[in-house]
N, C-alpha and C positions, 0 to 999 in steps of 0.2 A: 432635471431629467436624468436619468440612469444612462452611466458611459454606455455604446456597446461596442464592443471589443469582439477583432474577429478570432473565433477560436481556430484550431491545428489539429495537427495529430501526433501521436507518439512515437517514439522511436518502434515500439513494439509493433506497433499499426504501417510504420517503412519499411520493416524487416518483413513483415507479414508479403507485405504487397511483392518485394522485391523476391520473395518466395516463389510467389503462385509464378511470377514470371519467367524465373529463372528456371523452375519444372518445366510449365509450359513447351520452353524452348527444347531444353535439352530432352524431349517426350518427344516433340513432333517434328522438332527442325525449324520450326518458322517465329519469325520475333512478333510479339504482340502491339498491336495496334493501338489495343482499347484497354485499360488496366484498370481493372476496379477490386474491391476487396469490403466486405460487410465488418465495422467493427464489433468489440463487444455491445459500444452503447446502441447499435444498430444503425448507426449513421455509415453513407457510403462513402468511400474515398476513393478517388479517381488520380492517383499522381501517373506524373508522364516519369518513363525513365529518363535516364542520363545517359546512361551508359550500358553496355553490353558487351560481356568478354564472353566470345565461347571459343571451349578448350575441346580437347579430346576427350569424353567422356564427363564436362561437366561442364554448367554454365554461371557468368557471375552477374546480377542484373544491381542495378544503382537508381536511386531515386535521390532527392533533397530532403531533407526534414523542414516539413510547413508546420512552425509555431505558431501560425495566426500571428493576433498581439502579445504574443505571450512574450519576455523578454529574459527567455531564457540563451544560457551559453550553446546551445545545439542548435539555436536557428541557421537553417538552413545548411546544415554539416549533412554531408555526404552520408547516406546508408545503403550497404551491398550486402546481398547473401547470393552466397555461392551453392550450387545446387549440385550434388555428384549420386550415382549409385554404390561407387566404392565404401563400405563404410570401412573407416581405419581401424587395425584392430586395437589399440588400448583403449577404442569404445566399448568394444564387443566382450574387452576383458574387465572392466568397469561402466556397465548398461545403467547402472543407479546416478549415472553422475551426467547420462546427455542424450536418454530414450525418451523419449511420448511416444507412447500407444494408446492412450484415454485422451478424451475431450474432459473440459473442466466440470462436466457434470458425471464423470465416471463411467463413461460409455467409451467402449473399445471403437478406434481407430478403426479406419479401415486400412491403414499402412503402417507400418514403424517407423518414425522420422528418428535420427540421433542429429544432435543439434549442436553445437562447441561456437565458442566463439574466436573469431579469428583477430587480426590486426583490430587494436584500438578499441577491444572489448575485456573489461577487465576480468580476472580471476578470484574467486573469492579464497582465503585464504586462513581466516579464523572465521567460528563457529557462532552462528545466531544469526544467521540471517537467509534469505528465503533459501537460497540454493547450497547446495552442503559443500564441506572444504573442497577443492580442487576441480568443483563446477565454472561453468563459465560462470558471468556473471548477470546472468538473462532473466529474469523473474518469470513464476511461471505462469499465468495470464501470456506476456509474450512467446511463450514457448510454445505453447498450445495455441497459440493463433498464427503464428509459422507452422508449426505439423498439420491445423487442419487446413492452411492455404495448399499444402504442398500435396495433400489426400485430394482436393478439393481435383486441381489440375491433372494429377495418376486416374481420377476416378472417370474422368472427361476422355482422356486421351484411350480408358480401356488398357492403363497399366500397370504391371505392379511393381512395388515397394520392396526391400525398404529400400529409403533415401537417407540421405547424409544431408546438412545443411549445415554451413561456415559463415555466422553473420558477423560484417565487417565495417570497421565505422575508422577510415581512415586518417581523420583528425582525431579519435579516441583520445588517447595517450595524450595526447597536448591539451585536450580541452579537461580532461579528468585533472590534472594539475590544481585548479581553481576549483574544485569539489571535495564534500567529504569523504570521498569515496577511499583516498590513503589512508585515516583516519579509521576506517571503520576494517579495516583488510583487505579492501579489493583494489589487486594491485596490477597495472597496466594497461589502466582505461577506465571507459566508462562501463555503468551497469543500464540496463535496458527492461525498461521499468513499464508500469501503467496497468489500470484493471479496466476500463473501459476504453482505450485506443484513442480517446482525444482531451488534449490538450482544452481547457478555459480559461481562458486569461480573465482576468479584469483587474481594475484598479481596486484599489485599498478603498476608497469613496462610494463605488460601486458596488462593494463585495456587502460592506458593510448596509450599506441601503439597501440589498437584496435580504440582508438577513434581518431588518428592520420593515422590512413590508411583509414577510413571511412570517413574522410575528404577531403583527397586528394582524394578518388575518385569519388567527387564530383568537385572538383578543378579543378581533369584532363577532363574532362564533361562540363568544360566554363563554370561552375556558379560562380555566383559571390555575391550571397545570401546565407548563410547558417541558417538552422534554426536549432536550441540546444535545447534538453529537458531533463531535469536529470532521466525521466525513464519513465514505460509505462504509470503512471498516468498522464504526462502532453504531452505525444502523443496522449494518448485516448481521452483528452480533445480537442487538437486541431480537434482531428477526430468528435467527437459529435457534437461541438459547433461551428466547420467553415467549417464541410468538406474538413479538410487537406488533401494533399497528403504525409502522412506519408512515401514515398519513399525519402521526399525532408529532412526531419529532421534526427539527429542523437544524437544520446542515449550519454550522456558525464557521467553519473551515479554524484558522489559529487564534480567534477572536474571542475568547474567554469572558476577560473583563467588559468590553463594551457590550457584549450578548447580557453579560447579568445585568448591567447597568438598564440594556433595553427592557428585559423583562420587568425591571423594578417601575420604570417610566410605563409603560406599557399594562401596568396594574393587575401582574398575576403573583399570584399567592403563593404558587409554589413551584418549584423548577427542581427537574433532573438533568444531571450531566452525566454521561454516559463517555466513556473514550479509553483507547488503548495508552498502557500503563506509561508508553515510551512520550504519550503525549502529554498526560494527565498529573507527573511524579514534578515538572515543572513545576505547576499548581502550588505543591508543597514551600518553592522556598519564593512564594507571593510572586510568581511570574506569569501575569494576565495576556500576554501574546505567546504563547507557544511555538511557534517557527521557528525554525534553529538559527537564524541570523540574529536572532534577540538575544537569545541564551540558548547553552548547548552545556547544560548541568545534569542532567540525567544522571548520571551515575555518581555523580558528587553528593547530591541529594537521598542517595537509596544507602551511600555510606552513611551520610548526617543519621538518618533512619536508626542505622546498623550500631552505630556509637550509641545513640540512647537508649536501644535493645541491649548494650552489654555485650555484643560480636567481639573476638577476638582480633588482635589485629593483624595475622595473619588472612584474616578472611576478610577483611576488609581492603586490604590491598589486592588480594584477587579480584575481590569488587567495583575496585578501580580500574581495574584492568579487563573489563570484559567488553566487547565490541557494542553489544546491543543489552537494552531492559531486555529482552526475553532470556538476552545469556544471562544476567545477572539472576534471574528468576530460579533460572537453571538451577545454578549453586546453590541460591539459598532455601532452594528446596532440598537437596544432596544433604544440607545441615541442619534441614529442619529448622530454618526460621523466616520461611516464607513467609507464612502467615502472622508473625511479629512485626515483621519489619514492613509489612503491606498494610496493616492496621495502625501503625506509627504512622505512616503516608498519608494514609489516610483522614486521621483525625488533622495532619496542618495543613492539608489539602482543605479540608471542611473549614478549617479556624482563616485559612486567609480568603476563600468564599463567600465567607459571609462578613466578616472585616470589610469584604468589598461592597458587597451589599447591606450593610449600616443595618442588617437586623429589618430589613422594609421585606421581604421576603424568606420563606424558606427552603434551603437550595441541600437535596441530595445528592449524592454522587455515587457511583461505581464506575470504579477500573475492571480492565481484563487484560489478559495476556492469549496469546492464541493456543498456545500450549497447556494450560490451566484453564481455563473459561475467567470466571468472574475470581479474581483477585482478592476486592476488598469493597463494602459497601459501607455508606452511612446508617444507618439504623431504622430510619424513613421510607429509604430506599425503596425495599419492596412495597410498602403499602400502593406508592407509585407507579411502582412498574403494575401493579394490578389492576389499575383502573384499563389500561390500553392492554393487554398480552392476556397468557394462561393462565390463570392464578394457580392453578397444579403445577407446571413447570417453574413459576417461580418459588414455589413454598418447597419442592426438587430439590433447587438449583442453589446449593450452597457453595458452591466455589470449594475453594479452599480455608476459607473464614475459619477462626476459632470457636469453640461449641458455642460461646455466647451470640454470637453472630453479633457482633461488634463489628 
């Protein structure tokens, strides 16, 4: 029988809530009773607060972070945002670096929120990753679910904007210690993460048997294609950029090798892997768990790449030195050898795929980067993607590929 494990919510989703509240108050005067807040995935969240500072002209409200089962370092760590109409002005003299005025679907605000992060949220500080140098370091899914909690309470009370909000996670800094978050530049805490607001836990046993019954019942259904994607980013991509039918793929989360193993068990003929390049470049030097506690080679392996393309070695130590695969992507596009060193990837991505699958199946692959779309495909690839999506946008959609499409 399948664990079940209770799931949480994200820090993004206590920041959210700790918003609507701390508006609230500082709008009307009066502390909220009943605290609820819709996340992305559409689930309600109901936390009580903790705590309540109000200042002159601003208020700071606190909740707990509920991980469910989840057994992550932020169980239960303190989350406050502070809610003022002052905004500071080195926001107002850098707006790119801590405004929402859109919702995630590109629809204007009905307020301007500026958003910064305060004690125990860290600063990003090198280049490649969601928020630009000198942002807090708040992802933006959370960002826009703080600006529209805080429209959400202006639009109630009949007031207007803009707002200021300072999200604060008091144990930050000590809990970022035991993350990668030094590692990648963001420096003074943690980052504040999530595209859907909750948290799922489950065990390894459980994840894995979910992604074994999600297969088979596609198996018992007569297909005989399976398409794998390690999570929503590389479903939403197929969604964007071929018009997949996302009922045809299935989520394996870091689980590589034992998903090819199921489909070979499981008697399909032929599989697509689908995933962002920072997940997928693993692959390349035979590493079938992808979660960074396994390995954390990403950039080791796009040098290996760079060496057997002939890079120079000055450019390969800059390749070593870049925070994220999208930076690296960066550069070797600036050098024009993107497209080399993505099709090197790719073929020992392929070669230890099917090594793993003893040749009992045929398994394609494409990478993407979100910056470039599709990176690098196997050769197979599209006929694949055309049985489920546009066959016009795929026959499009060449990425960045070399003319042979290799």
């Amino acid at each position: 029988m399948r664990e079940r494990l209770k799931s949480g919510f994200t820090t993004g989703s206590c920041a959210a809530a700790c918003a609507y509240a701390a508006c609230y108050t500082l709008l009307s005067g009066r502390r909220l009773k009943d605290l609820s807040i819709v996340t992305p995935a559409g689930r309600e969240y109901r936390p009580k607060l903790t705590k309540v500072l109000v200042e002159k002209g601003a208020v700071t409200c606190f909740v707990r972070k509920e991980s469910g089962d989840d057994p992550d370092a932020t169980r239960d760590m303190p989350v406050g945002v502070r809610v003022s109409r002052r905004i500071p002005d080195q926001m107002l003299a850098r707006p790119e670096l801590f405004l929402t005025s859109h919702d995630l679907e590109g629809q204007a605000l009905s307020h301007e929120v500026y958003i910064d992060g305060g004690k125990g949220v860290g600063r990003v500080t090198r280049a490649g990753l969601d928020q630009p140098v000198g942002a807090a370091a708040i992802n933006r899914v959370p960002r826009h679910m703080i600006a529209r909690e805080i429209c959400r309470a202006a639009d109630l009370l009949d007031e207007q904007g803009p707002f200021f909000a300072q999200v604060i996670l008091p144990e930050g800094e000590r809990i970022a210690r035991s993350t990668f978050n030094p590692r990648l530049g963001i420096v003074g805490g943690l980052s504040v993460l999530g595209t859907t607001g909750i948290v799922e836990p489950m065990s390894e046993k459980a994840l894995l048997d979910t992604i074994y019954v999600e297969m088979k019942q596609h198996a018992a259904l007569g297909e005989k294609v399976i398409c794998l994607t390690p999570g929503n980013y590389g479903r939403d991509f197929l969604r964007t950029s071929y018009g997949y039918d996302l009922d045809a793929s299935v989520k394996i989360s870091n689980y590589v090798g034992e998903s090819v193993d199921m489909a070979v068990d499981l008697g399909f003929e032929k599989l697509l892997l689908t995933g962002h390049i920072g997940k997928l470049v693993k692959l390349a030097g035979g590493i079938m768990n992808t979660h960074s506690r396994m390995a954390d080679c990403r950039l080791e392996l796009m040098a290996a790449a760079g060496i057997r393309q002939g890079l120079e070695e000055k450019l390969l130590r800059e390749l070593l030195n870049c925070v994220t695969t999208e930076a690296a992507c960066e550069l070797l596009q600036q050098e024009g050898k993107l497209p080399a060193v993505m099709n090197d990837l790719m073929e020992r991505i392929s070669y230890h795929l099917n090594r793993r699958a003893d040749g009992k199946i045929q398994i394609e692959v494409m990478t993407y980067a979100d910056a470039y779309g599709c990176l690098a495909r196997t050769k197979g690839a599209d006929a694949l993607l055309k049985r489920r999506a546009d066959p016009d946008r795929v026959q499009d959609h060449a990425g960045i590929e070399e003319e042979d499409g290799s």
